[in-house]
Backbone as CSV, one residue per row, in Angstrom:
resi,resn,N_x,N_y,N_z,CA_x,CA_y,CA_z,C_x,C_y,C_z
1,UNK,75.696,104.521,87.245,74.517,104.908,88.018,73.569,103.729,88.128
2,UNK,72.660,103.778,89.247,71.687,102.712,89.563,70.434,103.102,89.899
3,UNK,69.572,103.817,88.607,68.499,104.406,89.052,67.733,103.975,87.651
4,UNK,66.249,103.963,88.231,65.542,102.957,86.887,65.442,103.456,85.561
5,UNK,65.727,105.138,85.537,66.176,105.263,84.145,67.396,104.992,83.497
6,UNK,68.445,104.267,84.288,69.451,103.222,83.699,69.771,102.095,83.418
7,UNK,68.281,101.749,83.552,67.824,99.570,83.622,67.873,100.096,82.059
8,UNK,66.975,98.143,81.980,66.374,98.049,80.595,65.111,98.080,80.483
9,UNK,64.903,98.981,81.657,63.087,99.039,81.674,63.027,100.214,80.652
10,UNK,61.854,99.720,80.016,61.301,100.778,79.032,62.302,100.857,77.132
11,UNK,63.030,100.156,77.311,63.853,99.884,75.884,63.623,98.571,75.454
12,UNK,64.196,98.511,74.336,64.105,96.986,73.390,65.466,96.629,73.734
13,UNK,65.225,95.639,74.120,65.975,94.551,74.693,66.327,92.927,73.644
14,UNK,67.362,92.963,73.909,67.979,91.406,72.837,67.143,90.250,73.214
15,UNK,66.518,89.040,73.248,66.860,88.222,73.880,68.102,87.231,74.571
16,UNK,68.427,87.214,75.516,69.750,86.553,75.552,69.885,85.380,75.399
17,UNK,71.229,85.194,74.740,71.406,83.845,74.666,72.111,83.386,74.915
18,UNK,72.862,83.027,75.839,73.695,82.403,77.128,73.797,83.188,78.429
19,UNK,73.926,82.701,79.464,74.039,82.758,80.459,74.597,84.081,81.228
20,UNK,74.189,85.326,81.222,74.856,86.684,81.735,73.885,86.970,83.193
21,UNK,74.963,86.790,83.972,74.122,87.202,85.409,74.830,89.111,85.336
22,UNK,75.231,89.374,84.703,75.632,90.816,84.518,73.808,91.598,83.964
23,UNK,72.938,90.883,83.608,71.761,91.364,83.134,71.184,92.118,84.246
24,UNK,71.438,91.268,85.952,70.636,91.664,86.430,70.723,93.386,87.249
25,UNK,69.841,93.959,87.512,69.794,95.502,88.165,69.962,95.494,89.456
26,UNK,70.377,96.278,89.920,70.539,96.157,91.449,69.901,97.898,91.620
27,UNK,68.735,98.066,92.513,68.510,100.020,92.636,68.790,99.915,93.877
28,UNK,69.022,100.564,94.628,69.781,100.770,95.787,68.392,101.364,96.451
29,UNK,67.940,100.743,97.707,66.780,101.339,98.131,66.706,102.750,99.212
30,UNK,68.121,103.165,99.401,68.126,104.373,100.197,67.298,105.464,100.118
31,UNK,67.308,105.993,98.862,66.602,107.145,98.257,65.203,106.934,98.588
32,UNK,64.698,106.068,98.039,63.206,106.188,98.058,62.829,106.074,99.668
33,UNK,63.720,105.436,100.600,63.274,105.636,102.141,63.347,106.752,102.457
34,UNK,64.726,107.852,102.162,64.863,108.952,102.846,63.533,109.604,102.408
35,UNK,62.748,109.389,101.008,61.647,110.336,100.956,60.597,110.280,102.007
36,UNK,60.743,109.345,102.567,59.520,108.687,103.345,59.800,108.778,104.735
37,UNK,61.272,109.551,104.755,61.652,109.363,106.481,62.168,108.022,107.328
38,UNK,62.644,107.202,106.219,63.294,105.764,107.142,64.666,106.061,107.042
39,UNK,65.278,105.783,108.171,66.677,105.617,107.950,66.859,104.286,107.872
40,UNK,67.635,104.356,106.747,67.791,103.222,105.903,69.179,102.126,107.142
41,UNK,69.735,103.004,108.230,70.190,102.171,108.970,69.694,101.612,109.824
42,UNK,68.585,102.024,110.328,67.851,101.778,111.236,66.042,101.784,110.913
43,UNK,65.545,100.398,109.885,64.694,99.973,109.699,63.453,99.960,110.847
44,UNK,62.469,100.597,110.940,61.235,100.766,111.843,60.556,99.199,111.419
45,UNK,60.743,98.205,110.386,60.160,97.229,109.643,61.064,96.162,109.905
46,UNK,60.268,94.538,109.678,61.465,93.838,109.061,60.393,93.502,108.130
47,UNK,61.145,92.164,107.014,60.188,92.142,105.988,61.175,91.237,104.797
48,UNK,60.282,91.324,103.996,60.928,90.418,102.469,60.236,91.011,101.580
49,UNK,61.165,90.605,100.202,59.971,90.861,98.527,60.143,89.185,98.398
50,UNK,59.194,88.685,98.267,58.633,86.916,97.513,58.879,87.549,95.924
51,UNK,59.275,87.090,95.428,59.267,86.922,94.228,58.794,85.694,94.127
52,UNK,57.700,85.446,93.029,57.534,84.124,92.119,58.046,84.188,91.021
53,UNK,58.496,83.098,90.519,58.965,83.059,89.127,58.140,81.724,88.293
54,UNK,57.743,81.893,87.161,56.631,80.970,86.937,57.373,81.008,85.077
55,UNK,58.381,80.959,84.714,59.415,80.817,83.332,60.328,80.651,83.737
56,UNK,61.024,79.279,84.215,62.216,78.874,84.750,62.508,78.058,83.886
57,UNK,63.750,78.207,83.017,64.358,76.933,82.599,65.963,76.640,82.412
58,UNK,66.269,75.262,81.989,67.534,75.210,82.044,67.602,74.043,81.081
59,UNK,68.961,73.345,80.814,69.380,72.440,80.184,69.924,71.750,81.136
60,UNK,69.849,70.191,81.143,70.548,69.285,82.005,71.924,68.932,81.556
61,UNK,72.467,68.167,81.766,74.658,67.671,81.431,73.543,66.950,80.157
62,UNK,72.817,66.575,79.864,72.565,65.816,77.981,72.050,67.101,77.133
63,UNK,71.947,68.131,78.133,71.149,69.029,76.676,69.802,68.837,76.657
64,UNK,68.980,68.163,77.850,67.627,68.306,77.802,67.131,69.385,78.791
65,UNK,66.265,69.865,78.119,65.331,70.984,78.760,64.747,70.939,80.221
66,UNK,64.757,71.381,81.478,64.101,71.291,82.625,63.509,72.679,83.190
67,UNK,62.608,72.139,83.210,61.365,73.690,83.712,61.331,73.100,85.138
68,UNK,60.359,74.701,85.533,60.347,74.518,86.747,59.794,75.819,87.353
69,UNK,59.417,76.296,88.907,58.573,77.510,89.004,59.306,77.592,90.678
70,UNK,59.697,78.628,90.954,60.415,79.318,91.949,59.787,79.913,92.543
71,UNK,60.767,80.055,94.356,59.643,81.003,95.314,61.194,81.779,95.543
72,UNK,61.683,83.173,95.559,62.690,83.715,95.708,62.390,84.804,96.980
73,UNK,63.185,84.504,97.692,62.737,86.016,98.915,63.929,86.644,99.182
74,UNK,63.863,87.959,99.203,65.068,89.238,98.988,65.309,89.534,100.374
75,UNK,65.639,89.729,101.416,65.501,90.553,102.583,65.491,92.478,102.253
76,UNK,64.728,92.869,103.043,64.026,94.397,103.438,65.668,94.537,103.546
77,UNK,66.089,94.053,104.429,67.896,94.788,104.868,68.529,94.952,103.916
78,UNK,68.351,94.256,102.691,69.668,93.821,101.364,69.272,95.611,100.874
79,UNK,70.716,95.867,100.768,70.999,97.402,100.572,70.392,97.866,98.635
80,UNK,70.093,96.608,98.134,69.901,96.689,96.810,68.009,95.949,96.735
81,UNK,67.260,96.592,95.628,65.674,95.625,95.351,66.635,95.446,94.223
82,UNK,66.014,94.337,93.356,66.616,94.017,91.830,64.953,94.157,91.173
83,UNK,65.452,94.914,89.878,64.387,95.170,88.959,63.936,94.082,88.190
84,UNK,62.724,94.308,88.485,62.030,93.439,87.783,62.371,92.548,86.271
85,UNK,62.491,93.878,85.388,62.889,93.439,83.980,63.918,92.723,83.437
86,UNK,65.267,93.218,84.641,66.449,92.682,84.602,66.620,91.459,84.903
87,UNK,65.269,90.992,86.084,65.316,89.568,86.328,64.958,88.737,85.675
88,UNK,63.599,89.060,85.069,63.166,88.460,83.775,64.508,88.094,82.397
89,UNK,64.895,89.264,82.660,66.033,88.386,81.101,66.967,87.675,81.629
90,UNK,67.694,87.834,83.237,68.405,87.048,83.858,68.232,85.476,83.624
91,UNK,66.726,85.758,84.243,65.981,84.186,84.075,65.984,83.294,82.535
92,UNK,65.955,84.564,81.922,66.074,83.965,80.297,67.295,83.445,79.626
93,UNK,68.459,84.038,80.402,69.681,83.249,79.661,70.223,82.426,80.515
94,UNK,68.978,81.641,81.300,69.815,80.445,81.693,69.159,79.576,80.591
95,UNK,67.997,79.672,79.458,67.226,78.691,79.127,68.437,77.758,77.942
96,UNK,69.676,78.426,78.060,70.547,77.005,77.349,71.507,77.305,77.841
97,UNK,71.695,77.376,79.175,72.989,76.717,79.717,72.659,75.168,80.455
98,UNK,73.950,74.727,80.525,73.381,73.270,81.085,74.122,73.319,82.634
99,UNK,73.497,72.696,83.485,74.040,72.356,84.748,74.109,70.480,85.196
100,UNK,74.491,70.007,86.158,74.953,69.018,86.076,73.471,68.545,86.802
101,UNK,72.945,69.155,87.811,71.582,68.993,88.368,70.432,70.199,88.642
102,UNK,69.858,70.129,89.279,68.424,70.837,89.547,69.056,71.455,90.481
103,UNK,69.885,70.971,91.451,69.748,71.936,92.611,71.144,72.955,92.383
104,UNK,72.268,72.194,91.079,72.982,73.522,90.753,72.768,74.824,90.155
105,UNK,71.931,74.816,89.537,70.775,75.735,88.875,70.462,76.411,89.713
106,UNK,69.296,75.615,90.909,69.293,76.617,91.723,70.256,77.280,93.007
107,UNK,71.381,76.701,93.015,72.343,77.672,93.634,73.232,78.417,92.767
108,UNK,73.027,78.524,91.262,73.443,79.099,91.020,73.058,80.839,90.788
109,UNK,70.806,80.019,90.845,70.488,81.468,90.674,70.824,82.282,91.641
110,UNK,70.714,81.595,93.048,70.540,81.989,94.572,71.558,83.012,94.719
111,UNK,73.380,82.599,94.191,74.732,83.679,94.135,74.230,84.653,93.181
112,UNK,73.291,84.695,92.545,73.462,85.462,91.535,72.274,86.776,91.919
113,UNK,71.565,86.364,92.508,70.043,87.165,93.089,71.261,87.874,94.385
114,UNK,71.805,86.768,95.079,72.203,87.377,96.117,73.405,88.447,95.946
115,UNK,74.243,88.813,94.965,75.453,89.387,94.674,74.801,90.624,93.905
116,UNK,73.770,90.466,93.575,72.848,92.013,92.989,72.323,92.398,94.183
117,UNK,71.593,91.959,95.064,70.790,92.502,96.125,71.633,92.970,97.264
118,UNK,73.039,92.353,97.377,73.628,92.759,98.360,73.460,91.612,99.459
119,UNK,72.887,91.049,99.505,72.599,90.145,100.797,71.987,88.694,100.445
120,UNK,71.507,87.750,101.147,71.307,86.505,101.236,70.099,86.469,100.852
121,UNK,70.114,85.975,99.226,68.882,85.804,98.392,68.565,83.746,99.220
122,UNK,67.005,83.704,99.358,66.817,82.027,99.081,65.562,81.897,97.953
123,UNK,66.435,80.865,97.666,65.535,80.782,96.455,65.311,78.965,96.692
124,UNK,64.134,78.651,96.054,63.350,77.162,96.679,62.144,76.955,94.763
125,UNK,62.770,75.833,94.894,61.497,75.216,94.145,60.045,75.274,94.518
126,UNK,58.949,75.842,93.109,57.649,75.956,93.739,57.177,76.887,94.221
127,UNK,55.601,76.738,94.330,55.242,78.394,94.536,54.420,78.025,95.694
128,UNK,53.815,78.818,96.463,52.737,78.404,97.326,51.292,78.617,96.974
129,UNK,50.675,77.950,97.457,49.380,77.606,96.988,47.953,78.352,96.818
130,UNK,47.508,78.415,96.253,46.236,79.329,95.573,45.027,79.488,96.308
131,UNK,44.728,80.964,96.519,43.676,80.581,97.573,42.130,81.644,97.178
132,UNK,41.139,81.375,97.156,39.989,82.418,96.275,39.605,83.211,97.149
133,UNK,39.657,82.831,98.711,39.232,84.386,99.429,40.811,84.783,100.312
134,UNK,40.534,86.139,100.442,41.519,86.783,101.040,41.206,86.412,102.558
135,UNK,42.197,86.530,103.344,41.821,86.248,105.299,41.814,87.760,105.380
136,UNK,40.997,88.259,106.202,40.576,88.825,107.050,39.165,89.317,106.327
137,UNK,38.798,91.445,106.275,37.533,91.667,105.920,38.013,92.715,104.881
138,UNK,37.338,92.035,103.856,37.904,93.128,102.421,36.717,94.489,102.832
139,UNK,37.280,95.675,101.934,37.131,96.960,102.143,36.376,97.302,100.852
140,UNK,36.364,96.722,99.928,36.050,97.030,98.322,34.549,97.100,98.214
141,UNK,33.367,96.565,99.219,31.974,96.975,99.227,31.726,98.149,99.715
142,UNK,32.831,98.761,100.344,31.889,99.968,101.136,31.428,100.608,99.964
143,UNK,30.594,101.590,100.121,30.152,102.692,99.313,30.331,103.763,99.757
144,UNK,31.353,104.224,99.065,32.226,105.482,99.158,32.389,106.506,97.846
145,UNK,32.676,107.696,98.030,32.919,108.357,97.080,34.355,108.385,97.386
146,UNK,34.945,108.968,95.607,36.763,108.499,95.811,37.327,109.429,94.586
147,UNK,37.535,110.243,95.170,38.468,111.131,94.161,39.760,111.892,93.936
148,UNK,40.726,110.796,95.115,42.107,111.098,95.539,42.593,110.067,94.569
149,UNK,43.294,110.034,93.560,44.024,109.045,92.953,45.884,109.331,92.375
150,UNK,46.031,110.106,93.508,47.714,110.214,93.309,47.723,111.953,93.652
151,UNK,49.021,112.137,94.188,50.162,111.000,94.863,49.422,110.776,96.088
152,UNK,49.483,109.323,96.972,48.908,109.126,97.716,49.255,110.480,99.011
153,UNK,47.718,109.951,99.225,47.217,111.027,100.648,47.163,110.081,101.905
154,UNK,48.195,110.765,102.784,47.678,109.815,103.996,47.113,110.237,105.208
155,UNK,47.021,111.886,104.893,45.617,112.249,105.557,44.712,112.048,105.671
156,UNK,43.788,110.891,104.642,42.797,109.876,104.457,42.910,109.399,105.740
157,UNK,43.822,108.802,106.223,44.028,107.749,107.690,44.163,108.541,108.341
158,UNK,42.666,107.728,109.323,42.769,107.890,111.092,42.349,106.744,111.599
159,UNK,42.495,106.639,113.249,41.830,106.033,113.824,41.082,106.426,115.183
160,UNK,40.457,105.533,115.592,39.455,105.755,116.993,40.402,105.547,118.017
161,UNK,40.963,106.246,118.798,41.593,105.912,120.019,41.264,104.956,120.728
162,UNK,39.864,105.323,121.090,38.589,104.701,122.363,38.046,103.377,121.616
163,UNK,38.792,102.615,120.322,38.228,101.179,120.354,39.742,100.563,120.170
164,UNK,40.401,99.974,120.208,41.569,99.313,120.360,40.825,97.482,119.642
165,UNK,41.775,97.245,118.581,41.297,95.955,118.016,42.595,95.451,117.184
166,UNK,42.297,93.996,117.285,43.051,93.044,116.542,42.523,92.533,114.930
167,UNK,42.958,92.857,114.027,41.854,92.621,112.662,42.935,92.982,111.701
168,UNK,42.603,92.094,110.479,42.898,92.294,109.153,41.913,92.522,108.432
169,UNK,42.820,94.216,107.232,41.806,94.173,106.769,42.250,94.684,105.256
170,UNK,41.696,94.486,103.815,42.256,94.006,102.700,41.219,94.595,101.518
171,UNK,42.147,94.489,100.549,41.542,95.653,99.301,42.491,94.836,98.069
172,UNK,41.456,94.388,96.902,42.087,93.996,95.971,41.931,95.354,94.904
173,UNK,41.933,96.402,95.535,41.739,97.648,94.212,43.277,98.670,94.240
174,UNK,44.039,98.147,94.830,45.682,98.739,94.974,46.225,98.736,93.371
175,UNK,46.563,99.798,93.210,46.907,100.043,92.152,48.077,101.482,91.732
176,UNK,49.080,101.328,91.442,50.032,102.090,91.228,50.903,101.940,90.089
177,UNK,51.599,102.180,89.728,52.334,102.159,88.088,54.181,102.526,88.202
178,UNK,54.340,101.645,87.439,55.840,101.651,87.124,56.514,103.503,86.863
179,UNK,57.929,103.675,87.621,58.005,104.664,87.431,58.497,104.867,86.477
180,UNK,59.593,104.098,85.484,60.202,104.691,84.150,58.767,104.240,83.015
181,UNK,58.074,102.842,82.897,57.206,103.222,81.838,56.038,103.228,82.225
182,UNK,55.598,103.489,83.031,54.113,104.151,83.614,53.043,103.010,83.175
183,UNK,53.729,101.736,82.968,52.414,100.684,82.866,52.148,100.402,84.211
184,UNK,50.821,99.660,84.620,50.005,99.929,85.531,50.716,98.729,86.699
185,UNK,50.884,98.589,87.530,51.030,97.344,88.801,49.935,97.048,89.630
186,UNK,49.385,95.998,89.196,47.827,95.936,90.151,48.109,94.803,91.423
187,UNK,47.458,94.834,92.563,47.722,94.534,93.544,46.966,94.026,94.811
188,UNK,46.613,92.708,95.207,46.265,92.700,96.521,46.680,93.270,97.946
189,UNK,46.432,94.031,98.532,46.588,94.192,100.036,46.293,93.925,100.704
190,UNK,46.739,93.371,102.165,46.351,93.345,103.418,47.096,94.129,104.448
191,UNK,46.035,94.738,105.536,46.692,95.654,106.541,46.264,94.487,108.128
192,UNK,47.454,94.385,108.594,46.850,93.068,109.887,47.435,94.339,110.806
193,UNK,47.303,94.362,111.934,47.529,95.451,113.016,46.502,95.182,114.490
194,UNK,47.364,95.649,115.302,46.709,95.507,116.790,46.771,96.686,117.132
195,UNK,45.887,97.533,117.845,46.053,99.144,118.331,44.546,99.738,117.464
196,UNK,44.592,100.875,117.658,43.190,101.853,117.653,42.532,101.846,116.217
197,UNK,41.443,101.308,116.421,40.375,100.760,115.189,40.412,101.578,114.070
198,UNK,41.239,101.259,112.865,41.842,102.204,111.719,39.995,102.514,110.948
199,UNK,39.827,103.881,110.899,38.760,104.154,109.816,38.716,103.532,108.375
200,UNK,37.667,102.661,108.018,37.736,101.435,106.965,37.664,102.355,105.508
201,UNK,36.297,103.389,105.681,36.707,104.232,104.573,37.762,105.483,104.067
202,UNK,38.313,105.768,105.331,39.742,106.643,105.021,40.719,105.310,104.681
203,UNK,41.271,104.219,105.173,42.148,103.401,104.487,41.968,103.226,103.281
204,UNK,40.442,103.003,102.408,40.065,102.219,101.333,40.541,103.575,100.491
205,UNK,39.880,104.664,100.721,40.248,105.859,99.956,42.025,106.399,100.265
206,UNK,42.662,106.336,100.996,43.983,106.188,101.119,44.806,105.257,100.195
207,UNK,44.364,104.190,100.078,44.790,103.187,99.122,44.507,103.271,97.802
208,UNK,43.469,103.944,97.480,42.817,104.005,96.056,43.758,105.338,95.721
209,UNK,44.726,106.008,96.868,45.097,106.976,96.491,46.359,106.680,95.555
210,UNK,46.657,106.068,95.475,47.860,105.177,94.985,47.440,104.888,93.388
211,UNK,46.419,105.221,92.620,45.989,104.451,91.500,47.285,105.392,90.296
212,UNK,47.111,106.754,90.317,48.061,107.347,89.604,49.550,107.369,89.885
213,UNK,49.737,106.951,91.162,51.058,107.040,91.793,52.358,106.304,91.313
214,UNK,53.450,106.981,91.040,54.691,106.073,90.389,55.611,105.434,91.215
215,UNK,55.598,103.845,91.523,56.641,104.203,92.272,56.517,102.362,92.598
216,UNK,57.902,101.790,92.572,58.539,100.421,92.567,57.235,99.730,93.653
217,UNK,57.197,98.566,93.553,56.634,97.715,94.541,56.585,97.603,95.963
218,UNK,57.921,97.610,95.899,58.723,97.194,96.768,58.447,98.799,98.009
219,UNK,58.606,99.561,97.003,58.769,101.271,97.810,56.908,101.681,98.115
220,UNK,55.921,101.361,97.116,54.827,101.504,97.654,54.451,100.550,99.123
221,UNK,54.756,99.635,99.250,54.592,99.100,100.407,55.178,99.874,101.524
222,UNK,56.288,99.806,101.521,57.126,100.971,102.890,56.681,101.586,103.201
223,UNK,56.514,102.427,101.834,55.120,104.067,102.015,53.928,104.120,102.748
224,UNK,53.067,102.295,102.382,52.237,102.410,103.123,51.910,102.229,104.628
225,UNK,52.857,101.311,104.896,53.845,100.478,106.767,53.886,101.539,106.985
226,UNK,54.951,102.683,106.433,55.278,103.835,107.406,54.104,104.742,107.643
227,UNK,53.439,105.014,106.299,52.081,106.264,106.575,51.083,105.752,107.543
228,UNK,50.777,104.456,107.429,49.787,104.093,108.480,50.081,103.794,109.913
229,UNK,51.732,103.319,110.289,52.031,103.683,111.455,52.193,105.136,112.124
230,UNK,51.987,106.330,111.314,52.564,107.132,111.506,50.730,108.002,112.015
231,UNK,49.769,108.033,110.953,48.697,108.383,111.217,47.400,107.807,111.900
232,UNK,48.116,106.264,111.995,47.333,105.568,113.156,47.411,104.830,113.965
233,UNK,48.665,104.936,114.218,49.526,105.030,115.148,49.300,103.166,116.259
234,UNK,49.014,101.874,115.080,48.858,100.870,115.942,50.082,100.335,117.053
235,UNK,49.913,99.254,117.612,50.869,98.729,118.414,52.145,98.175,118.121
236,UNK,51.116,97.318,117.123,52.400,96.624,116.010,51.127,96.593,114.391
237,UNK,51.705,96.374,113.694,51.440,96.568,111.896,52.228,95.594,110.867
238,UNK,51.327,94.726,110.061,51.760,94.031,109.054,51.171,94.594,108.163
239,UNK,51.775,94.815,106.506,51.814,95.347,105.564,51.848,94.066,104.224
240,UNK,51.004,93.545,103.716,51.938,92.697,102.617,51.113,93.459,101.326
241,UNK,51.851,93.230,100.082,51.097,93.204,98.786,51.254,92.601,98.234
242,UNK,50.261,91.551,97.214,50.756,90.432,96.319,50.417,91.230,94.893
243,UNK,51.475,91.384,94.184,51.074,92.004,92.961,50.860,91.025,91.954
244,UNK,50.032,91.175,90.724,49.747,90.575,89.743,51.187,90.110,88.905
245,UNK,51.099,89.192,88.339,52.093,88.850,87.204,52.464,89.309,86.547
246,UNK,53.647,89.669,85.891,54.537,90.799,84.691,55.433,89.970,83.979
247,UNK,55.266,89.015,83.187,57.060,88.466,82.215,56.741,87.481,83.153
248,UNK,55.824,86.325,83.634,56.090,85.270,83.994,57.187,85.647,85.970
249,UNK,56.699,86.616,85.670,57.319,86.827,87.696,56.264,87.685,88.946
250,UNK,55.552,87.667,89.364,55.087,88.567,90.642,55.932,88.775,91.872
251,UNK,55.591,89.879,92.598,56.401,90.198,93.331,55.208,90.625,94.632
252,UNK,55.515,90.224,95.967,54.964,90.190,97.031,55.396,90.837,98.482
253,UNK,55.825,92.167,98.633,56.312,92.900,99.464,55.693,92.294,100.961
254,UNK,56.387,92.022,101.977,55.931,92.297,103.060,56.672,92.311,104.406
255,UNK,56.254,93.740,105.220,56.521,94.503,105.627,56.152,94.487,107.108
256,UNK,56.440,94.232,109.023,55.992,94.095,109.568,56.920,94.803,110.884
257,UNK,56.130,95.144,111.613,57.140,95.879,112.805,57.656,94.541,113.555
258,UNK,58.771,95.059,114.111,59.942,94.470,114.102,59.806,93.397,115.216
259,UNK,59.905,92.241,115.815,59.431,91.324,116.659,58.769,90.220,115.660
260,UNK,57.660,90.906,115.110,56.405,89.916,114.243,57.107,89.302,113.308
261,UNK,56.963,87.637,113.468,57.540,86.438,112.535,56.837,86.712,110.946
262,UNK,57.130,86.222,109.934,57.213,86.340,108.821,55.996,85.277,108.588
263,UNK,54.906,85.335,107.816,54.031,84.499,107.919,54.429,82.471,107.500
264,UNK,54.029,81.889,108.366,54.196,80.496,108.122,53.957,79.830,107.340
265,UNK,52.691,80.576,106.865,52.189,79.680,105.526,51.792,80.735,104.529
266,UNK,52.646,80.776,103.292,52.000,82.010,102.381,51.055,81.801,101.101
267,UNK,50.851,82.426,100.303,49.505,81.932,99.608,49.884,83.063,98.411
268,UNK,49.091,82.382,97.064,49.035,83.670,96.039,47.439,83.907,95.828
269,UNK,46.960,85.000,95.641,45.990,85.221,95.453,45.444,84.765,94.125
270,UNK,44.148,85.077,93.642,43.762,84.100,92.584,44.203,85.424,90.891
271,UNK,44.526,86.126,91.357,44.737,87.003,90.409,46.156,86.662,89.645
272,UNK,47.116,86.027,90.788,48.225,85.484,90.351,48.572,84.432,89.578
């Protein structure tokens, strides 16, 4: 079986010590779409998970140590997400195997991300660069009352027909929790979209609806692409989340109707 109460999330775990790409999880993302109404053959999205990896190491052909910090991106299509935890120890039993160079290492992680996920993992030296304000207009001053905090409501979202606008707009208070051990996943968002002027305090309270909510990274994002295309119905819709750090890895969902290029230049927020 391939469901997260069959990882090593939530148990004591060995450290490893050599090289097992058998560590890593593969969950099969069907299920959690059909809850949400995607057919998983026919994606309404395209999109990636960024993984950062910021505990990379290896041994060189002498037996010396080489670090290093990774940008990994999964494709939305790859029939498998890989769990978090599993990647983390993946990452850990390369720290004494030796390779002959830097870039066998990293093709070796690349077969190995890619043969769990199902599809064409890239993986690249380096992370992208740090940035203290978010682009567009954060949502976190309004003054609102807020007492939806799971399972998200997306009756919260509407919009104005009669104003039609181009705008991003962003909330560092996203917050949802692991589903096998219910520790917390905190999160930047941004919503970019063209079409009928989304209500700022039904999104902010829509999103805050998510604080008790269980449920993978990767799958809260979808949830949110699909609920907000669905109740406010824009032209086109970008979705990303940059989540906070866990075991030296973050993970960065993003999610965009289908045409819209993948952003050119990406960024970690300062929380990362």
């Amino acid at each position: 079986m391939n469901t997260p109460q069959d990882s090593s999330l939530g148990r004591e775990v060995a450290y490893p010590s050599q090289y097992d790409p058998g560590l890593l999880f593969p969950i099969p993302r069907r299920a959690a779409r059909e809850e949400i109404g995607v057919d998983d053959a026919h994606l309404p999205f395209v999109g990636h998970d960024r993984w950062q990896a910021y505990e990379l190491s290896w041994l060189d052909r002498r037996g010396k140590p080489r670090v290093a910090v990774a940008t990994v991106s999964v494709p939305c299509t790859s029939p498998n997400l890989i769990e978090s935890k599993s990647f983390k120890l993946y990452l850990n039993s390369l720290n004494s195997t030796r390779f002959d160079d830097d870039q066998a290492a990293r093709q070796c992680i690349a077969v190995d991300l890619s043969a769990c996920a199902g599809a064409v993992v890239n993986v690249v030296f380096g992370v992208p660069p740090l940035v203290e304000a978010a682009e567009g207009e954060s949502l976190d001053e309004l003054e609102v009352t807020i007492d939806r905090y799971g399972p998200p409501a997306p009756e919260l979202l509407s919009a104005n027909d009669g104003h039609v606008v181009t705008e991003t707009l962003s909330s560092a208070l996203l917050k949802s929790n692991c589903p096998v051990t219910g520790q917390p996943d905190w999160a930047h968002v941004s919503v970019r979209y063209h079409g009928p002027r989304i209500d700022r305090e039904g999104l902010l309270r829509y999103l805050v609806s998510y604080r008790e909510h269980a449920e993978f990274h990767e799958q809260c994002v979808e949830r949110i692409f699909s609920e907000v295309s669905q109740r406010c119905r824009p032209q086109w819709l970008e979705v990303e989340a940059r989540y906070t750090r866990r075991g030296g890895l973050d993970i960065n969902p993003w999610r965009a109707s289908p045409g819209i290029e993948a952003p050119a230049r990406t960024v970690r927020e300062i929380r990362q």
